[in-house]
N, C-alpha and C positions, 0 to 999 in steps of 0.2 A: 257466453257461447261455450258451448261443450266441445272436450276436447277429444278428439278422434278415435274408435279404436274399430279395430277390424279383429273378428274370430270366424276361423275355418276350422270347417270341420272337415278331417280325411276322413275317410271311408276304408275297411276292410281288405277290399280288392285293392287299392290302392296303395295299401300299407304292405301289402303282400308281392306288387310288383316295385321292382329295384329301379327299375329305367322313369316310372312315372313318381315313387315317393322320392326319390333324390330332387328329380326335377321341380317337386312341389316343395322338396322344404328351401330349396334354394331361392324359389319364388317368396316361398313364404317369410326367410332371410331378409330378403328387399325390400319386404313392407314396411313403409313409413310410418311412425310412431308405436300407438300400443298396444299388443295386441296378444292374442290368446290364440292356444290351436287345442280341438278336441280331436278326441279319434276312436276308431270304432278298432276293432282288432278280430273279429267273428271266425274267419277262415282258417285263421292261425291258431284261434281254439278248438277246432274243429278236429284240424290234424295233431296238435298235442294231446285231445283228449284219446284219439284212434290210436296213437303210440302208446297210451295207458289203458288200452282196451275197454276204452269207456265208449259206449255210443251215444251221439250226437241226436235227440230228440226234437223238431221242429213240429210247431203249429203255428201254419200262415204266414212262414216266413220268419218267426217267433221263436226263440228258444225255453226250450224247458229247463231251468235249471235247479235240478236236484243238489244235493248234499255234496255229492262227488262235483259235479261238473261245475260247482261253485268253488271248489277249492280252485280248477282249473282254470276259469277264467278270471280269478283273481290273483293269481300265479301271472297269465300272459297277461291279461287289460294290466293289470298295477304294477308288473315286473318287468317281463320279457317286451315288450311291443313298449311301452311309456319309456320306461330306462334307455332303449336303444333308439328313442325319440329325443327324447332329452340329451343323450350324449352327440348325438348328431348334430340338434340347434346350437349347443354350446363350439360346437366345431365350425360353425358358420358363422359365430361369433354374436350367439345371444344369449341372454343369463335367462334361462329356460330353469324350470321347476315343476316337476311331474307331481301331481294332485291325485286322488280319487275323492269321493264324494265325502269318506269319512275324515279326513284330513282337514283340519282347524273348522269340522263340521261344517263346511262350503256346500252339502247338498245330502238333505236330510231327506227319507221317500219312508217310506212304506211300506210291506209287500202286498203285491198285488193279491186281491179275495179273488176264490176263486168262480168265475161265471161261465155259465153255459158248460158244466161239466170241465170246465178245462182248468186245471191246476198248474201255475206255470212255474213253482217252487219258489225262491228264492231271488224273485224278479221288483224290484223295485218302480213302483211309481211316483213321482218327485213331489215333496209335499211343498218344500223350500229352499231358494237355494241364496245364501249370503255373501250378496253383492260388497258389502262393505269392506270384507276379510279381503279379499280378492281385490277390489280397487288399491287398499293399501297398500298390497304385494306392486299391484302394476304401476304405482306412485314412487315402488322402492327400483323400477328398471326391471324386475322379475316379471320373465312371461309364461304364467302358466299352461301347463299342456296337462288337459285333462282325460281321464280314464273313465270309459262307463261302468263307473262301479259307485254307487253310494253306500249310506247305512241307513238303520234304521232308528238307532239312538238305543240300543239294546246290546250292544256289541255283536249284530249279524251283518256282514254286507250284502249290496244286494246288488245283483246283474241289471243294469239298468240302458235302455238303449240310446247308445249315442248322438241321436241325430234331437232327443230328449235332454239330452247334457247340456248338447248345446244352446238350443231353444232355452232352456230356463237359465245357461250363464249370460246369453246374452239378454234378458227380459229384469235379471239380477241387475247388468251392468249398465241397463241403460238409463238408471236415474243420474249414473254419473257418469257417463260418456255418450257422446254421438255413436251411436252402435252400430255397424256393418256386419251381418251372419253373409256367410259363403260356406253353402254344401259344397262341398266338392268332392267328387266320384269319377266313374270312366265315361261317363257320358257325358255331352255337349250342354245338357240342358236337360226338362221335361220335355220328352217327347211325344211326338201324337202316334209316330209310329216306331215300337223300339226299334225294329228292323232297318228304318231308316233315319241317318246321322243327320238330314236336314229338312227333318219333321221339326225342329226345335220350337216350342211354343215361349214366343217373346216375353211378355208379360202374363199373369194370373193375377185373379181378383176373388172375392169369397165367389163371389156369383159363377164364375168360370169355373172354380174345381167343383163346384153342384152340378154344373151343368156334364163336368168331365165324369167327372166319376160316374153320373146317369148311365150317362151311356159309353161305360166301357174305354177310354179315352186315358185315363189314370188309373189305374188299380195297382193289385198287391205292395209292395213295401214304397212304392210313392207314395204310398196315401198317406201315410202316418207321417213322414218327411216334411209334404206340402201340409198338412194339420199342425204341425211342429211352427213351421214358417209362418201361417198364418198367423196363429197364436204369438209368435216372436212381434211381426208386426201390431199389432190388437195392443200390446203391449209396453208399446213407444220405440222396439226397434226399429230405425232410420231404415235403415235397405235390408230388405236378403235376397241372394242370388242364389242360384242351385245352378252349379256348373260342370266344365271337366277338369280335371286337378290340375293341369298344365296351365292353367288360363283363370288363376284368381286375383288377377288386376282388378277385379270389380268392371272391368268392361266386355263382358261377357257373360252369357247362358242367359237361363230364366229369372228374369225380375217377378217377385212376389208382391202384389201390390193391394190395399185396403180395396 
């Protein structure tokens, strides 16, 4: 029987508000056994890049990242936002270790080609990522806390999106542990209606996000989230939940289900 591990993933907005990331890494403190946290950092690149007079280019919710705005988020994802994560866990009394993709090569990608006219620089998509290296660390008590950043085996890294980090450490992790993914964000769950906090749709199945997404019911950046989780599941992850950051006991939000 495998033995337990649970990884969350924060979210941006999250990491950006003080009242809700404290209360999550405290939560995330009292999780029992092994466990890993990823996290996303986007809003906090957003505003260092605007103090460097750089602009912030999006398609579809998507970032463009050029030459410049790569040095930036590899500055905040690997630096500012991981390091001020890391010293936090260790203050709640966990042997925390900030990662990126290129780091004992845990998460090797690509850059994405570019399709439909759209060139998104410097953006990685995950080719593989080595469960093994990472199990050993969490064997040694060390809980990795990971950056969306990988490489590409070239010496370039690459902006990679976090809720993708996740999905592939935990599909890595789950040959050797009972795996548990938790999105967690500011909201309750997937919702049918964002505007309202108790739309929360309980459960999803493949069949139900075709049927969502048809008709307008999940779109923009859930898509790729819920595409993430499925694929986590498909792949022997035990559970994933998409929840609110306040509430990662696992007995809350949206269950993703085969």
């Amino acid at each position: 029987m495998k033995e337990k591990l649970t990884i969350v993933k924060v979210g941006g907005a999250v990491v950006e508000d003080e009242k809700q990331l404290g209360r999550l890494l405290a939560d995330f403190c009292a999780i029992e056994g092994r466990k890993v946290l990823v996290h996303g950092g986007g809003r906090r690149a957003t505003q260092v890049a605007a103090k460097l007079g750089i602009e912030s280019k999006m398609v579809d919710g998507r970032r463009i990242t050029d030459e410049e705005m790569l040095e930036v988020v590899t500055m905040v994802y690997g630096g500012l936002v991981n390091k001020n994560l890391v010293a936090r866990l260790q203050a709640g009394g966990v042997n925390a270790l900030g990662l990126t993709g290129a780091d004992m090569d845990v998460l090797h990608s690509h850059r994405r080609p570019v399709k439909n006219g759209i060139d998104f620089g410097f953006v990685g998509d995950v080719d593989r990522a080595d469960g093994a290296i990472l199990a050993s660390l969490i064997e040694k008590g060390v809980t990795p806390v990971m950056a969306p950043l990988t490489h590409d085996g070239q010496g370039n890294m690459l902006n990679t999106n976090a809720d993708t980090i996740a999905s592939e450490t935990a599909k890595a992790l789950a040959e050797f542990y009972d795996v548990t993914l938790i999105y967690s964000f500011e909201k309750r769950g997937v919702l049918a209606d964002p505007d309202d906090d108790n739309s929360m749709i309980e459960t999803i199945t493949h069949a139900d996000f075709e049927r969502y997404r048809a008709d307008g019911t999940i779109s923009g950046g859930m898509l790729p989230k819920i595409e993430n989780a499925l694929a986590a599941i498909d792949a022997g992850v035990s559970r994933v939940i998409i929840t609110l950051a306040t509430a990662i006991d696992g007995k809350h939000g949206t269950v993703i289900k085969k």
